[in-house]
C-alpha positions in Angstrom: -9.5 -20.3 81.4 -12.1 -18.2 80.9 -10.4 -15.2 80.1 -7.7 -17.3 77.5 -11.0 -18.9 75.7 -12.9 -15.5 74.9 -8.8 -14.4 73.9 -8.7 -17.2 71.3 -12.2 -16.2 70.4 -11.4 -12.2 69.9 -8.7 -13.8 67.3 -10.8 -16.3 65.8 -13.1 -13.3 64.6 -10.4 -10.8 63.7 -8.7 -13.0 61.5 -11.6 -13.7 59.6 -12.7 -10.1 59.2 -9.2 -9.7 57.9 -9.7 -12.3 55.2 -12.8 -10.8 54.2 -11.3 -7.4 53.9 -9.2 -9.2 51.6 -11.3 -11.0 49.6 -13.7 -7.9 49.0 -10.6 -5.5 47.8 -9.2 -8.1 45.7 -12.9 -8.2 44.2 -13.2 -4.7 44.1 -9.8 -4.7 42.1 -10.5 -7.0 39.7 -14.4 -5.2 39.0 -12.4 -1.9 38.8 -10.2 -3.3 36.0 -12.8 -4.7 34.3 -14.9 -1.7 34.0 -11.9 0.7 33.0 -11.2 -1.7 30.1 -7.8 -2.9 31.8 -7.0 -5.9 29.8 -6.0 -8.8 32.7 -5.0 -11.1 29.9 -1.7 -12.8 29.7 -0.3 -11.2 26.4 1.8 -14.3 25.5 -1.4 -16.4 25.6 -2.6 -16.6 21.7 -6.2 -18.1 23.4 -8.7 -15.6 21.9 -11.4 -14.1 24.3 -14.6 -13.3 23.7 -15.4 -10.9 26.4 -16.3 -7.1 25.2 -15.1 -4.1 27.2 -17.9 -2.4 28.6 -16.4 1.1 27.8 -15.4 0.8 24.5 -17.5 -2.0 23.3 -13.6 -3.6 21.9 -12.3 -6.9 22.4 -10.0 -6.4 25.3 -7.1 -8.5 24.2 -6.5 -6.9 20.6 -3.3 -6.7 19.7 -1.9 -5.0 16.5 1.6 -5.8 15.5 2.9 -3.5 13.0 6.2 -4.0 11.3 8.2 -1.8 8.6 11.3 -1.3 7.4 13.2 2.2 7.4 14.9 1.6 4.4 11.4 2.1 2.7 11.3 5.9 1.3 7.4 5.5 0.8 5.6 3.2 2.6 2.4 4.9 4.3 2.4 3.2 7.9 1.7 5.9 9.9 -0.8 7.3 7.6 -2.8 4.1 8.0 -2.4 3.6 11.7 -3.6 6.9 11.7 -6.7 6.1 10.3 -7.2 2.3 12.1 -7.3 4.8 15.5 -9.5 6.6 14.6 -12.2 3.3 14.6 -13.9 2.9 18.0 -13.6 -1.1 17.6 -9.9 -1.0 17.5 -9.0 2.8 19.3 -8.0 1.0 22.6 -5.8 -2.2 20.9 -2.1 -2.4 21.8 0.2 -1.7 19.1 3.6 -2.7 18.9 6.1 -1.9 16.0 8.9 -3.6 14.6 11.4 -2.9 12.1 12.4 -5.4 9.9 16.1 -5.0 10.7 14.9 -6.3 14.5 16.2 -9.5 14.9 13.5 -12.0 15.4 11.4 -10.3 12.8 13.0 -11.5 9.3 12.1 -15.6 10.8 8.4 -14.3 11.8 7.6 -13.0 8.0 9.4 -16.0 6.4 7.0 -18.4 8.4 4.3 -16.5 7.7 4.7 -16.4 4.0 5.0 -12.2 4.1 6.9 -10.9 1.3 5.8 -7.4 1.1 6.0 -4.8 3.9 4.7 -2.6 5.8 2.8 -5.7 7.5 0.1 -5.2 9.8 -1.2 -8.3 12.1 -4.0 -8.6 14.2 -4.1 -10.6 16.7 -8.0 -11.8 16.2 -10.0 -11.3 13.6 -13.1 -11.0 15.8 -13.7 -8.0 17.2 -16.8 -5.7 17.6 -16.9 -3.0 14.6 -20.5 -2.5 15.1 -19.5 1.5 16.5 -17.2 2.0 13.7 -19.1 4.8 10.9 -20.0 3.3 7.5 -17.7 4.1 5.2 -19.0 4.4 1.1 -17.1 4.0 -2.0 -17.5 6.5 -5.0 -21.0 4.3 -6.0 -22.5 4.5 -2.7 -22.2 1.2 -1.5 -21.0 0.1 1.9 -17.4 -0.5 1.8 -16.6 -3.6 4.1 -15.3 -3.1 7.7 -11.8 -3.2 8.7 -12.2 -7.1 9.8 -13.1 -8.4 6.8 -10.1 -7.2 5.0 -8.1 -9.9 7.5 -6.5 -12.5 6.2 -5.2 -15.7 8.3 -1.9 -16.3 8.5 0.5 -19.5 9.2 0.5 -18.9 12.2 -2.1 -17.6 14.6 -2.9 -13.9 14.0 -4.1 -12.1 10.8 -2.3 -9.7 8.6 -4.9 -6.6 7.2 -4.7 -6.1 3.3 -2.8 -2.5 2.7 -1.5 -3.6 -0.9 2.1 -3.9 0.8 4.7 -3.4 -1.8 8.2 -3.3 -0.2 10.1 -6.3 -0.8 12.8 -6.2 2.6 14.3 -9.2 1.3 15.4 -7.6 -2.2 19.5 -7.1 -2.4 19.5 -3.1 -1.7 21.9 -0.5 -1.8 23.7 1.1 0.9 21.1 3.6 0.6 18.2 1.6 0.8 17.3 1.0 -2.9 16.9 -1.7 -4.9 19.2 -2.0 -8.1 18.5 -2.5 -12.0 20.6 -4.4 -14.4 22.1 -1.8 -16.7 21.3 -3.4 -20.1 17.7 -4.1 -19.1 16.7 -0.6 -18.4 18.5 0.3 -21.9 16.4 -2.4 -23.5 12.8 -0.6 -22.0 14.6 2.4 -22.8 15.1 1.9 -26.4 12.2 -0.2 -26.9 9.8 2.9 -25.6 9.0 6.6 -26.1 10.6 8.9 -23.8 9.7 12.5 -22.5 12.2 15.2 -21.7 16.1 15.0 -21.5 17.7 11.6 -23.3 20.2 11.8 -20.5 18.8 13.3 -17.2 19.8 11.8 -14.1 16.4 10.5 -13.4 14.1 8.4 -15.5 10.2 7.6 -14.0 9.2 4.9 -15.6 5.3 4.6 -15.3 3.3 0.8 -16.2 0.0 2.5 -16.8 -3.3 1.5 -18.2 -5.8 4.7 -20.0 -8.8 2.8 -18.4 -7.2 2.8 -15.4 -9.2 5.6 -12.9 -5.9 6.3 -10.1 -3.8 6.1 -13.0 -6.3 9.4 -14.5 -5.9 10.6 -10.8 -2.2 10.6 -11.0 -1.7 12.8 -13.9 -4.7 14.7 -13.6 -3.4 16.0 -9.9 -0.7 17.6 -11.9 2.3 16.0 -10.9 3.5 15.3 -13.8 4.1 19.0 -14.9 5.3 20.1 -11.1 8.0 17.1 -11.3 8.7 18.5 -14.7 9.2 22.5 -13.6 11.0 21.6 -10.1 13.9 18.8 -11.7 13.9 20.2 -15.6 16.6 18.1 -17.2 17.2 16.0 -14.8 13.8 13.7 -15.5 12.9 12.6 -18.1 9.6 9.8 -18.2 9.0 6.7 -19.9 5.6 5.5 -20.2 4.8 1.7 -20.3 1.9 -0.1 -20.7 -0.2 -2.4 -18.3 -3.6 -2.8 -19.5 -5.5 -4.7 -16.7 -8.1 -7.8 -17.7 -10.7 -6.5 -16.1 -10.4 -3.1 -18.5 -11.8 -4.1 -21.8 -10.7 -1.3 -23.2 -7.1 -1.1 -22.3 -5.3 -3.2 -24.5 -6.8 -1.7 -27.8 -6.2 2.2 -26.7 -3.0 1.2 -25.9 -2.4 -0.1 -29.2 -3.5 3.1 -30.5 -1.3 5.3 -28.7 1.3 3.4 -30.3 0.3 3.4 -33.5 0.2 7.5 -33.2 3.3 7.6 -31.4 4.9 5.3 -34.8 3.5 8.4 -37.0 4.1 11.3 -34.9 6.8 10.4 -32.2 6.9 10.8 -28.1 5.4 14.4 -28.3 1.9 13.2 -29.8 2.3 10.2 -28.0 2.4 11.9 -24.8 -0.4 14.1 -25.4 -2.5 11.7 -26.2 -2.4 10.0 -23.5 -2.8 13.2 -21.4 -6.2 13.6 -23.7 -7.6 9.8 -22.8 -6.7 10.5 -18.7 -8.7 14.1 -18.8 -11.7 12.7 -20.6 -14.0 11.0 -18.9 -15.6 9.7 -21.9 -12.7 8.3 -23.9 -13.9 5.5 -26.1 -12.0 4.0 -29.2 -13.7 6.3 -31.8 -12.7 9.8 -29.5 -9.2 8.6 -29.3 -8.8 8.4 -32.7 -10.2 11.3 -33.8 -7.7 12.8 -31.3 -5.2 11.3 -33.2 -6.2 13.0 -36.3 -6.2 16.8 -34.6 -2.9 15.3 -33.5 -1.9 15.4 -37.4 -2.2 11.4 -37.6 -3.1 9.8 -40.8 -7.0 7.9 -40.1 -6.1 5.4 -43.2 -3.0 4.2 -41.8 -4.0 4.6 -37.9 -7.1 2.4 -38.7 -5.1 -0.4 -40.8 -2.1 -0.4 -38.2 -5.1 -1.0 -35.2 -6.9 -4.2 -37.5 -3.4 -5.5 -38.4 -3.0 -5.8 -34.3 1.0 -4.3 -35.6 1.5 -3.7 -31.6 -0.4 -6.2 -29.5 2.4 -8.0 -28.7 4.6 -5.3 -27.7 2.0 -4.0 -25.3 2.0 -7.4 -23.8 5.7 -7.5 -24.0 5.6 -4.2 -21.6 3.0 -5.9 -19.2 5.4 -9.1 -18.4 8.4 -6.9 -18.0 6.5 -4.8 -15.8 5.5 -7.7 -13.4 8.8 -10.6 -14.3 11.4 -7.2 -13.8 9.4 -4.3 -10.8 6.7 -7.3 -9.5 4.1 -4.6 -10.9 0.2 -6.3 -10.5 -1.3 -3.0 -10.3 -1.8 0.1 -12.0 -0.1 3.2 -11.8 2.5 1.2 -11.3 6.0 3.9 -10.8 9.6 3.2 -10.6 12.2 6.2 -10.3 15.5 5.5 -11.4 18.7 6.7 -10.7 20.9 6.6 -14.7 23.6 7.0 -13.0 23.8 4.4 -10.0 21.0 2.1 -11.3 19.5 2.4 -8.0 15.7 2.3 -8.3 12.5 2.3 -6.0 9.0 1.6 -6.7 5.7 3.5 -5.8 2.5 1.7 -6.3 -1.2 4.0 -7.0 -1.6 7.2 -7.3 0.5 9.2 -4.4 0.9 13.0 -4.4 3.6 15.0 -5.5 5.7 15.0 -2.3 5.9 10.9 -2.2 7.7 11.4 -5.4 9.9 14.3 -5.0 11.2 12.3 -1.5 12.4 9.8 -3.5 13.5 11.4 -6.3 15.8 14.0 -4.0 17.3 10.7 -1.8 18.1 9.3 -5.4 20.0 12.6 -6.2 21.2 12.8 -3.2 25.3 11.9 -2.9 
């Protein structure tokens, strides 16, 4: 009996060692995951944690859902996840992309209201951006971090402001574009002053403001004249205007490039405008006396300006812009095909390249 007790006893003890063997690895696990930034969460669970990793100072269970559409010729997604990686608050989220040809995807943006893609959802809005560098803007000032540029959405996470501009949901062509009535582009046509060939292929039509600093950026980058020398005939422009509230300027320079452009025609019209974009001191008075070196008659400039013989047309550009394209922003560019009527839209000031990319798929049989 003696022998059988101390047996039992021998057991007794090596099954609890055993279990706390167990218990210390499982501990040592979990510490070891925690300390490597391992994110333990269940990824299905919208519950947001507050617990910071101790390595990266990040919330561990960011998520960033990114979702595009490959139809679009010119939206910047990986340009801008390029630059969200490079942020130590959000280097270490998980990232998951969608297209929006995926099939759950097209219900998920029409319950969340999203009309515009490339779309960009967080899954909190709380994170730590503390580590991330302060970024200025051309005045000095702080800009605001990443997380404040969140907005909630219907449901649970939060989409980041990029100015999305790609409509999936617009009737496209089998090539991905979006198509323009016939008559209507003949009534901006007609109603406008065009540059270049009256029957190239390719018409850019630009809604543009002369106040407007991206819109100075864009032809002062010189694209413009390296769209001109690469496609020759084949483009011709068509500038519109869009003279944004907030420029207090815009509508009345506006009205005097058209009051030139009624004296002298599309080639004074068009370098005037060039003029107001490369000074940075254009005012009323120095646009006008451009006019006049631009062989303008002051009397009858002056008198069509105080009659106010175009403020309605300007206007009349700014609603077509934004009833017609969905323009709210300036430069504001649509490239069209005069052939197919198949059109696309780039929004601010892009380099050459966005443009000839589009231009070549619209050439392109």
């Amino acid at each position: 009996m003696t022998q059988e007790n101390n047996n039992n006893k021998n057991n007794v003890q090596m099954v609890v060692i055993i279990v706390l063997l167990v218990v210390i690895a499982i501990m040592g696990f979990f510490l070891w995951k925690n300390s490597a930034g391992v994110n333990t969460s269940n990824i299905n669970n919208n519950t947001t944690s507050t617990a910071t990793n101790t390595v990266t100072g990040t919330y561990d269970n960011l998520a960033i859902t990114v979702i595009d559409d490959k139809r679009c010729t010119n939206c910047p997604t990986d340009a801008i996840l390029n630059q969200l990686k490079q942020l130590p608050s959000i280097a270490w989220a998980e990232i998951v992309r969608k297209d929006f040809s995926d099939s759950w995807v097209s219900d998920y943006l029409k319950k969340n209201n999203v009309k515009a893609l490339p779309l960009i959802a967080f899954s909190t809005n709380n994170f730590d951006v503390s580590k991330d560098p302060v970024q200025t803007d051309q005045s000095g000032k702080p800009v605001p971090k990443v997380n404040n540029y969140l907005q909630k959405l219907p449901w649970w996470e939060y989409t980041l402001d990029i100015r999305a501009s790609f409509d999936p949901f617009q009737e496209r062509s089998k090539n991905g574009f979006l198509m323009l009535d016939k008559a209507k582009l003949k009534a901006i046509k007609d109603n406008s002053y065009l540059e270049g060939n009256k029957d190239a292929k390719i018409t850019w039509l630009e809604y543009s403001d002369l106040e407007c600093p991206f819109c100075a950026k864009l032809h002062n980058s010189g694209t413009p004249e390296e769209l001109k020398a690469k496609y020759g005939d084949d483009l011709n422009r068509v500038f519109n205007h869009f003279p944004l509230s907030f420029h207090n300027n815009a509508q009345n320079w506006a009205e005097i490039l058209e009051c030139l452009g009624e004296q002298k025609g599309s080639t004074a019209f068009y370098a005037l405008a060039k003029k107001a974009y490369n000074d940075k001191k254009s005012d009323k008075s120095f646009l006008i006396d451009e006019a006049v070196k631009l062989w303008a008659n002051k009397t009858k400039l002056e008198k069509c300006l105080s009659d106010g013989k175009y403020t309605d047309k300007v206007k009349s550009e700014m609603n077509t812009g934004a009833s017609l394209f969905g323009i709210t922003g300036t430069p504001g560019n649509i490239l069209i095909n005069n052939e197919t009527w198949e059109y696309e839209i780039i929004s601010w000031a892009y380099p050459t390249a966005s443009f000839e990319k589009i231009i070549d798929k619209l050439l392109s049989k």
